[in-house]
C-alpha positions in Angstrom: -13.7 -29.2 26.5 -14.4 -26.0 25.0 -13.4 -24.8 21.4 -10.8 -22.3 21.2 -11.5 -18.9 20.7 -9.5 -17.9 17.3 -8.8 -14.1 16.7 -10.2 -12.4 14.0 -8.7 -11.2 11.0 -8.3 -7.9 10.6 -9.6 -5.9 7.5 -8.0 -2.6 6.4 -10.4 0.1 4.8 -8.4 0.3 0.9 -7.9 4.2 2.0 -6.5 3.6 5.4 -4.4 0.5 3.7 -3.1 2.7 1.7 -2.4 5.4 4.0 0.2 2.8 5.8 1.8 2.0 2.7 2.2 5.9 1.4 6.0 6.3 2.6 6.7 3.1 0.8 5.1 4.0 -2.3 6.4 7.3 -2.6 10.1 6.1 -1.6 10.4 2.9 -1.7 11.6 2.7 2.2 8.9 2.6 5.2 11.5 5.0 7.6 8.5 4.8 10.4 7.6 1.2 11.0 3.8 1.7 9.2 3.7 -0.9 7.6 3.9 -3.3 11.4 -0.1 -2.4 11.0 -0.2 -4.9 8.0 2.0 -7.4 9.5 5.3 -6.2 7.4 8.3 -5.5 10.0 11.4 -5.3 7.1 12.4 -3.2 4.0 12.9 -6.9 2.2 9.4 -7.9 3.0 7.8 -4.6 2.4 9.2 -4.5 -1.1 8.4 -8.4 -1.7 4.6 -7.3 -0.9 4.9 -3.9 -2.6 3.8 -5.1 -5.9 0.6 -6.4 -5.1 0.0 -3.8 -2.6 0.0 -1.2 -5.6 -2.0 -3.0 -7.6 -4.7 -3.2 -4.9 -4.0 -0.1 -3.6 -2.3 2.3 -5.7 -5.1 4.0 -7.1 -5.8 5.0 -3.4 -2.8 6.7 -2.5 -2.8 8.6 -6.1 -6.4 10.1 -5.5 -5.3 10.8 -1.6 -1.5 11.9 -2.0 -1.6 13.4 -5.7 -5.3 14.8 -5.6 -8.4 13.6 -6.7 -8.2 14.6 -10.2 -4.8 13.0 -10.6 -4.4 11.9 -14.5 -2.8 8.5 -15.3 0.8 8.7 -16.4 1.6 11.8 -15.1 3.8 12.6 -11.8 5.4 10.1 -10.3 6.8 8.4 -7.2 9.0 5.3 -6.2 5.7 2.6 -7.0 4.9 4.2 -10.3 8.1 4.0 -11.5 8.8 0.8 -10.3 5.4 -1.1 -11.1 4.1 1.3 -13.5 -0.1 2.4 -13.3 -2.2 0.8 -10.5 -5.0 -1.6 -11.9 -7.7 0.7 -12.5 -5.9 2.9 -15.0 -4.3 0.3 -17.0 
């Protein structure tokens, strides 16, 4: 008999990630269904995975929504006043 074939797992560049998760993170709601791409179909589960999501992520969607040159602490959005700084500038 022959061995099933299993699907791969698909991998997210961090940037395009983060992309899917930027109406989320700015606020707190995915209105257009982005986050299906990741395998979240509900407001309750997209704010269940939201945490982690910015802590992978959030330094991604600062540098691409907020510019390059954005400055911990400053600005803000529904994320970074729910979960505070992303990883990398704590």
């Amino acid at each position: 008999m022959p061995v099933k074939k299993r699907a791969t797992k698909r991998r997210l560049d961090p940037v395009a990630e983060a992309q899917l998760w930027a109406t989320m993170f700015t606020t707190g709601w995915d209105f257009f269904g982005d986050l299906k791409d990741v395998g979240i179909d509900d407001t309750d589960a997209a704010r269940t995975a939201a945490p982690d999501a910015w802590r992978r992520l959030g330094r991604n969607y600062l540098n691409r929504d907020m510019g390059a040159d954005y400055n911990c602490g400053t600005l803000g959005s529904w994320a970074l006043r729910e979960f505070g700084e992303p990883e990398e500038c704590q």
